[in-house]
PDB file as gemmi writes it, atoms N, CA and C in Angstrom:
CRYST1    1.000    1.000    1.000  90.00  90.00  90.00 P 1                      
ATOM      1  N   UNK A   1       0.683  39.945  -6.111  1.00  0.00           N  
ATOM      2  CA  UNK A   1       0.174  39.613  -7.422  1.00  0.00           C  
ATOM      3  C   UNK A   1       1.374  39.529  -8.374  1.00  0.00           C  
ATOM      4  N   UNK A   2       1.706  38.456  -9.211  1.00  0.00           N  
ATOM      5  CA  UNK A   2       2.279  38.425 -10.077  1.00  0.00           C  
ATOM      6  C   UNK A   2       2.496  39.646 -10.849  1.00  0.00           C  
ATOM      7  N   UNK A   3       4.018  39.699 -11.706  1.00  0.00           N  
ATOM      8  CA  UNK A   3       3.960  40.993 -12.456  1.00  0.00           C  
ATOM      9  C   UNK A   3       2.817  40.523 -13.771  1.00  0.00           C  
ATOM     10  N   UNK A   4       2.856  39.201 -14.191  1.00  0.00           N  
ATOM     11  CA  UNK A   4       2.435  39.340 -15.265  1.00  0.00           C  
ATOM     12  C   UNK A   4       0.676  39.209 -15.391  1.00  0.00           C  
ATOM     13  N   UNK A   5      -0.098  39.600 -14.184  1.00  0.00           N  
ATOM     14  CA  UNK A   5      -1.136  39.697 -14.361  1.00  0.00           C  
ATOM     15  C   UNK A   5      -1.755  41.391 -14.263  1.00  0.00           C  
ATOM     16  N   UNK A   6      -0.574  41.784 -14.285  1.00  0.00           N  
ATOM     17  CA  UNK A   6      -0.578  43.541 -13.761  1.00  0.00           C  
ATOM     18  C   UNK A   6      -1.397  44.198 -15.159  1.00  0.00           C  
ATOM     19  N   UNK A   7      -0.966  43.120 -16.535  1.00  0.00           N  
ATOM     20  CA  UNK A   7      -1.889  44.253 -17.721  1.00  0.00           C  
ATOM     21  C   UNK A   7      -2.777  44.052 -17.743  1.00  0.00           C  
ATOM     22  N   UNK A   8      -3.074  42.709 -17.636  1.00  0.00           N  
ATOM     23  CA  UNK A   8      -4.539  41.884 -17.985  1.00  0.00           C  
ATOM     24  C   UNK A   8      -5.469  42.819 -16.736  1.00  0.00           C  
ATOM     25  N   UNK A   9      -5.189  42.520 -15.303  1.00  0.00           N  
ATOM     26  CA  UNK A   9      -6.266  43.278 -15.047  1.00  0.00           C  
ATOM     27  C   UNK A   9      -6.055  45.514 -15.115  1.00  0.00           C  
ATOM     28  N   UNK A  10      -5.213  45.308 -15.474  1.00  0.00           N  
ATOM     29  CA  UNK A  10      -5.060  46.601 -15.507  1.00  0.00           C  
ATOM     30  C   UNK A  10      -6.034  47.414 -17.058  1.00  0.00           C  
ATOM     31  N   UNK A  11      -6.066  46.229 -18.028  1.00  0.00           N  
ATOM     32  CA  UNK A  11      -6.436  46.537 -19.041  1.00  0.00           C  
ATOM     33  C   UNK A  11      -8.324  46.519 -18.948  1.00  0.00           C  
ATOM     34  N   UNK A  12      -8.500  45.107 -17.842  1.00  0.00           N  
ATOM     35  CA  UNK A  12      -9.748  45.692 -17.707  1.00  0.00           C  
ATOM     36  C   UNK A  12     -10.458  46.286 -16.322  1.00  0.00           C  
ATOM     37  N   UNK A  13      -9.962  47.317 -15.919  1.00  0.00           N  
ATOM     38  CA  UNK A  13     -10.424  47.987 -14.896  1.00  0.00           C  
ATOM     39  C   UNK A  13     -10.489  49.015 -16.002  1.00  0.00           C  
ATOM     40  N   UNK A  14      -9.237  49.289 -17.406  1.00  0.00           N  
ATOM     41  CA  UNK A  14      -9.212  50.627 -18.047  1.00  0.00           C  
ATOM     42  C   UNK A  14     -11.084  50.438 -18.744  1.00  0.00           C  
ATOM     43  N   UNK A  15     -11.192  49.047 -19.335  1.00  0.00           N  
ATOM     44  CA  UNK A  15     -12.485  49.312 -20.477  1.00  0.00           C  
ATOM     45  C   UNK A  15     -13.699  48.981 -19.217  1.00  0.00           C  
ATOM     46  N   UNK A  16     -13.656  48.736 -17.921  1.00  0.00           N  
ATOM     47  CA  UNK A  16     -14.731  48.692 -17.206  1.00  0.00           C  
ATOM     48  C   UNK A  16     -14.976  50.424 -17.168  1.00  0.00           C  
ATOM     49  N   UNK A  17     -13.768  51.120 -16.599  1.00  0.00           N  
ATOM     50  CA  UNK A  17     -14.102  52.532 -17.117  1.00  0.00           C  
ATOM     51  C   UNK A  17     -14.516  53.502 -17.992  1.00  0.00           C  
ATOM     52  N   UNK A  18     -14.413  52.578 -19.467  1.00  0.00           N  
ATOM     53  CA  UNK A  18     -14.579  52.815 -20.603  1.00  0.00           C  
ATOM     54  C   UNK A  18     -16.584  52.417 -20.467  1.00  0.00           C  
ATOM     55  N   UNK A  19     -16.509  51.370 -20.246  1.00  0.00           N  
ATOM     56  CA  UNK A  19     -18.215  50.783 -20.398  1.00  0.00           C  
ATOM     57  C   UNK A  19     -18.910  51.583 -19.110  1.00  0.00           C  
ATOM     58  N   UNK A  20     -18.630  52.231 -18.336  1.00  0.00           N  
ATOM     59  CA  UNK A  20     -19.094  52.673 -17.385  1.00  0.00           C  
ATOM     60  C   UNK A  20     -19.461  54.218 -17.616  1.00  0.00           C  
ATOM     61  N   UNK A  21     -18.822  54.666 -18.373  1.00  0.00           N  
ATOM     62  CA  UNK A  21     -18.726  55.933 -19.500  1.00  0.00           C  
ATOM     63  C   UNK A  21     -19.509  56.262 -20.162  1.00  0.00           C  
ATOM     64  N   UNK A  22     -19.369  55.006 -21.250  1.00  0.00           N  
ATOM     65  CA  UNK A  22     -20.090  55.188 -22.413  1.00  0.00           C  
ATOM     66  C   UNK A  22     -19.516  55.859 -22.830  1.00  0.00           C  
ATOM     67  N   UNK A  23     -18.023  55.462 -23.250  1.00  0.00           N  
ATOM     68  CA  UNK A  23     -16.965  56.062 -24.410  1.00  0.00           C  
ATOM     69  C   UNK A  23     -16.257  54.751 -25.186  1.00  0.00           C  
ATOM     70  N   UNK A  24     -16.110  55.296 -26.425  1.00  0.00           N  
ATOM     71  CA  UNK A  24     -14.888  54.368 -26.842  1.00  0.00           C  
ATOM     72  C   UNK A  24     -13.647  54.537 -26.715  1.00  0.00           C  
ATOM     73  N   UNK A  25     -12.454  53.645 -26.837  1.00  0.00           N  
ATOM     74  CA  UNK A  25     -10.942  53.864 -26.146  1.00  0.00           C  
ATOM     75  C   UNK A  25     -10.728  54.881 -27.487  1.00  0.00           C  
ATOM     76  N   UNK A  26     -11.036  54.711 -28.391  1.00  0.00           N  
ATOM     77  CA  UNK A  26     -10.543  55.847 -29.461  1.00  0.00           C  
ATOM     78  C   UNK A  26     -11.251  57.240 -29.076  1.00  0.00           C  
ATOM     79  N   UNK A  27     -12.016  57.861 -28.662  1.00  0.00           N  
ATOM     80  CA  UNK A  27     -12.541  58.849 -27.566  1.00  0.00           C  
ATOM     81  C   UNK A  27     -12.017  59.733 -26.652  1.00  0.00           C  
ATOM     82  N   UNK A  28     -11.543  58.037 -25.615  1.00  0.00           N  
ATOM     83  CA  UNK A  28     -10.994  58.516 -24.237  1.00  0.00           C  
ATOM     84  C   UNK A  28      -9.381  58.860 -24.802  1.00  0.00           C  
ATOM     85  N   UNK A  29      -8.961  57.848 -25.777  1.00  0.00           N  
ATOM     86  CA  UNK A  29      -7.044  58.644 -26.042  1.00  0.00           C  
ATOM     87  C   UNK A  29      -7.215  59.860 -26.597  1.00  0.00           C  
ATOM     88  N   UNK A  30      -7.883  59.895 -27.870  1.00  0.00           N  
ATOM     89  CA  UNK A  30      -7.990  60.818 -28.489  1.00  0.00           C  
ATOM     90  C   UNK A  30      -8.286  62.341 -28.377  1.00  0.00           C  
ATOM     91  N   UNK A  31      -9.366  62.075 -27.540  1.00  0.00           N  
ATOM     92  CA  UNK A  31     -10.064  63.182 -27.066  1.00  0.00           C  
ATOM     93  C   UNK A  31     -10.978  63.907 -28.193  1.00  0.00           C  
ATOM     94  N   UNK A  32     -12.091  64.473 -27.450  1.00  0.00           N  
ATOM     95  CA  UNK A  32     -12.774  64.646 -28.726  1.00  0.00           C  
ATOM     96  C   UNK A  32     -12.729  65.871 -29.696  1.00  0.00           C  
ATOM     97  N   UNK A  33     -11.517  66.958 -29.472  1.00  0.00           N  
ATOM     98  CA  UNK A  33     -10.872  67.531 -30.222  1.00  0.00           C  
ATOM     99  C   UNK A  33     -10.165  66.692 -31.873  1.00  0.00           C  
ATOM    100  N   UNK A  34     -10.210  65.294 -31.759  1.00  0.00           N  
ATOM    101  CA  UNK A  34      -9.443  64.775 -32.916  1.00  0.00           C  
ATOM    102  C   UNK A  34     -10.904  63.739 -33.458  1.00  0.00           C  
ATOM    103  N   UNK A  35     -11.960  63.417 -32.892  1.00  0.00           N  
ATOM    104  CA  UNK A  35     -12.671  62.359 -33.500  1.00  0.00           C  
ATOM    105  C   UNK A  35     -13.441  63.805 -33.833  1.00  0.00           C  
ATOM    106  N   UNK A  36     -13.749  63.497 -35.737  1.00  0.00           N  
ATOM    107  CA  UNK A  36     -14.231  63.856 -36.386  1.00  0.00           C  
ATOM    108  C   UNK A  36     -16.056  63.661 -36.099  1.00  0.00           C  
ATOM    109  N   UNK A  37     -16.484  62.594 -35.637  1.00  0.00           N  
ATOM    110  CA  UNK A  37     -17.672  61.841 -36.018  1.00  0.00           C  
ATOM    111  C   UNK A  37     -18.420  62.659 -34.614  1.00  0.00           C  
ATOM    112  N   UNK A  38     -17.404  63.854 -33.556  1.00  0.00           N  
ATOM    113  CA  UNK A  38     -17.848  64.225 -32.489  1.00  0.00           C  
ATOM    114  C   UNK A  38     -17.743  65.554 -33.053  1.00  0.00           C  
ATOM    115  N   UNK A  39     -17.370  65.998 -33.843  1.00  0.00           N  
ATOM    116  CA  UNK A  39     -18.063  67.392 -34.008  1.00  0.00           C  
ATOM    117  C   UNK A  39     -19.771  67.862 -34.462  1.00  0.00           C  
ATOM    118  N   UNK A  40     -20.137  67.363 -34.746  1.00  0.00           N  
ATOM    119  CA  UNK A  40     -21.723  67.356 -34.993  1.00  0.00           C  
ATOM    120  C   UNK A  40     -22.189  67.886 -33.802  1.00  0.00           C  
ATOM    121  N   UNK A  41     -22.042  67.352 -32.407  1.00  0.00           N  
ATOM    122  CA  UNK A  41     -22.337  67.102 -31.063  1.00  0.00           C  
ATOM    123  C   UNK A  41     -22.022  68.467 -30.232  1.00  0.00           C  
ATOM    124  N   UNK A  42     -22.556  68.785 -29.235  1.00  0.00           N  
ATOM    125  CA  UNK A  42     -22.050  70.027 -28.103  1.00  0.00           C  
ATOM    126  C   UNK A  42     -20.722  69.205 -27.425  1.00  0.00           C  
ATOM    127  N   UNK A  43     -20.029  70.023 -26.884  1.00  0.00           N  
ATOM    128  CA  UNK A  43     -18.784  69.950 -26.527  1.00  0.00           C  
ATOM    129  C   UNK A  43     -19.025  69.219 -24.928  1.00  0.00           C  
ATOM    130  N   UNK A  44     -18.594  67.754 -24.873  1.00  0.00           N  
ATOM    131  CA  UNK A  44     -18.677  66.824 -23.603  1.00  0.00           C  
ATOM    132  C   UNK A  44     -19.980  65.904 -24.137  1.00  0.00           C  
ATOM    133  N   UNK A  45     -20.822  66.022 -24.666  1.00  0.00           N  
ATOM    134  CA  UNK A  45     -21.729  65.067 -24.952  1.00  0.00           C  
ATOM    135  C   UNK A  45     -20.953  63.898 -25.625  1.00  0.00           C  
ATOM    136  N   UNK A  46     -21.900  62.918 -25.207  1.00  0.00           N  
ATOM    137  CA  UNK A  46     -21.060  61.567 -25.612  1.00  0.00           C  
ATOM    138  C   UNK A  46     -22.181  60.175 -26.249  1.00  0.00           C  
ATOM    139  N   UNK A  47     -22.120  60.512 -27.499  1.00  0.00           N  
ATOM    140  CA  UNK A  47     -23.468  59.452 -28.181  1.00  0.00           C  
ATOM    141  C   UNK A  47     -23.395  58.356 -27.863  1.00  0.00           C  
ATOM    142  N   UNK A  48     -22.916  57.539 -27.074  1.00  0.00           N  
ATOM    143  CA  UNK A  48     -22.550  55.919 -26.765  1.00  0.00           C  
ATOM    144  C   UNK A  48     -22.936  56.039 -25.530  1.00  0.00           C  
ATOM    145  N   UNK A  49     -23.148  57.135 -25.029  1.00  0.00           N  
ATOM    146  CA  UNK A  49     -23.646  56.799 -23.443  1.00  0.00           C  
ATOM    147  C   UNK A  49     -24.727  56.475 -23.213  1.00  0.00           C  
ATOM    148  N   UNK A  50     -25.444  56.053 -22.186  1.00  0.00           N  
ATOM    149  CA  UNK A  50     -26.963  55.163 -21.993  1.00  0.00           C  
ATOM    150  C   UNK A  50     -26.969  55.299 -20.712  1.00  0.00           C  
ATOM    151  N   UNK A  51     -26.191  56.198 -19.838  1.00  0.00           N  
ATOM    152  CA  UNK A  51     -26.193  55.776 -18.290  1.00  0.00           C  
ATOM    153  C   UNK A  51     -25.543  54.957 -17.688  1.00  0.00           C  
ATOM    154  N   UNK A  52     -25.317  54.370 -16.653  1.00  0.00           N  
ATOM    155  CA  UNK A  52     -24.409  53.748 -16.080  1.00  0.00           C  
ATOM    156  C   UNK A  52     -24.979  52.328 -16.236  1.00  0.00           C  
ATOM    157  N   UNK A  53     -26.278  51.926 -15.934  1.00  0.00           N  
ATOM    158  CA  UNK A  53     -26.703  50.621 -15.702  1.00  0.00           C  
ATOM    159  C   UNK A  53     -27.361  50.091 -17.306  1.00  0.00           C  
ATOM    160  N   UNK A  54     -27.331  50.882 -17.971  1.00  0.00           N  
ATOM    161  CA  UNK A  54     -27.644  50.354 -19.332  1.00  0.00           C  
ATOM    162  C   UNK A  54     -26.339  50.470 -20.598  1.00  0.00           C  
ATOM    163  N   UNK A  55     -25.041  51.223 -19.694  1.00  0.00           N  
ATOM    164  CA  UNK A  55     -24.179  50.952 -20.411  1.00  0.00           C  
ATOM    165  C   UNK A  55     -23.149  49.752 -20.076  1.00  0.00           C  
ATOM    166  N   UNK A  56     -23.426  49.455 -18.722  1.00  0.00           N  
ATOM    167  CA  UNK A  56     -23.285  48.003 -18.403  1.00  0.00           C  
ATOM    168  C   UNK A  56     -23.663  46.752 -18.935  1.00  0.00           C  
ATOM    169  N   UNK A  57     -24.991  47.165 -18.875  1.00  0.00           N  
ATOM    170  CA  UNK A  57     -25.210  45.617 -19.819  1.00  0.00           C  
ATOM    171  C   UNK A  57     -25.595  45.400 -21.045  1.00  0.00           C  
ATOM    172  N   UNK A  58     -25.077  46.208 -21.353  1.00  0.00           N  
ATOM    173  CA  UNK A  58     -24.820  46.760 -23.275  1.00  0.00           C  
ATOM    174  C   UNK A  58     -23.099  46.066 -23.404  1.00  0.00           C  
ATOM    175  N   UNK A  59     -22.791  46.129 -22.065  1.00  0.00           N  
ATOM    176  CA  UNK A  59     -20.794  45.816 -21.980  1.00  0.00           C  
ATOM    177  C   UNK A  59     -20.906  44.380 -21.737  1.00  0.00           C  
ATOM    178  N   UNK A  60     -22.107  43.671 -20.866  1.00  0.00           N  
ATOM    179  CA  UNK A  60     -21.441  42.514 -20.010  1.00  0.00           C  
ATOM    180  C   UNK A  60     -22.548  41.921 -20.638  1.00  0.00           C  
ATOM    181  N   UNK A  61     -23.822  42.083 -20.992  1.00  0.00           N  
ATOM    182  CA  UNK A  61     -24.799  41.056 -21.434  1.00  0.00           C  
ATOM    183  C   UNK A  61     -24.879  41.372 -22.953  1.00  0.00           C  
ATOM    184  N   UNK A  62     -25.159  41.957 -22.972  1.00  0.00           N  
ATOM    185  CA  UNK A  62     -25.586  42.029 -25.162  1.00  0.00           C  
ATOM    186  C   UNK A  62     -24.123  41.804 -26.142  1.00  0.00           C  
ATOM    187  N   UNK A  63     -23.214  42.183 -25.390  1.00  0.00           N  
ATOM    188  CA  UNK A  63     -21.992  41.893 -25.957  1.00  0.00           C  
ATOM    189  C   UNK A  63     -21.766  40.383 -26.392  1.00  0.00           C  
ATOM    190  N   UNK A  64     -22.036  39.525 -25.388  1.00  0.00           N  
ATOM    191  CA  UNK A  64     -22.149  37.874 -25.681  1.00  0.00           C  
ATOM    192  C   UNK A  64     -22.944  37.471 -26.374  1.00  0.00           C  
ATOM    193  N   UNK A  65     -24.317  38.219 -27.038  1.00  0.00           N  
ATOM    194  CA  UNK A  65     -24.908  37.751 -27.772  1.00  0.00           C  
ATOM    195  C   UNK A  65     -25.023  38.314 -29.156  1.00  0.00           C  
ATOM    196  N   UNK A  66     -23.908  38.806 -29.247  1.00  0.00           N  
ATOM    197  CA  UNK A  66     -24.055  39.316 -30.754  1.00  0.00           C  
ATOM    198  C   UNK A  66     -23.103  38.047 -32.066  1.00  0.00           C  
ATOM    199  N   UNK A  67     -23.565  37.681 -32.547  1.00  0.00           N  
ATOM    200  CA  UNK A  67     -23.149  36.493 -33.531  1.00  0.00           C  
ATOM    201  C   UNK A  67     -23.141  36.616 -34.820  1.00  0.00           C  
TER     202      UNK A  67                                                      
END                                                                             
């Protein structure tokens, strides 16, 4: 594989992990010791999550239709 396709898919295997989660990348760097908007919450709960198969196509289908 080319070097220069090393970020592109590297970048999305990172947010397939991210949508598979149900985190945002400000979340996963951060951690939720620094996002403010996660203290409300018990410690590991994660309000963006939906499960695996509904945080999928919240990532790959509803995403294309927002306008």
């Amino acid at each position: 594989m080319p070097c220069s396709l090393w970020f592109p898919v590297g970048l999305a295997v990172y947010h397939g992990y991210l949508a598979m989660t149900g985190q945002t990348s400000w979340e996963h760097l951060r951690g939720s010791s620094r996002n403010y908007y996660l203290d409300i919450f018990p410690a590991g709960y994660r309000p963006f999550d939906r499960g695996l198969r509904l945080n999928l196509r919240s990532f790959c289908v509803e995403m294309g239709s927002r306008g």
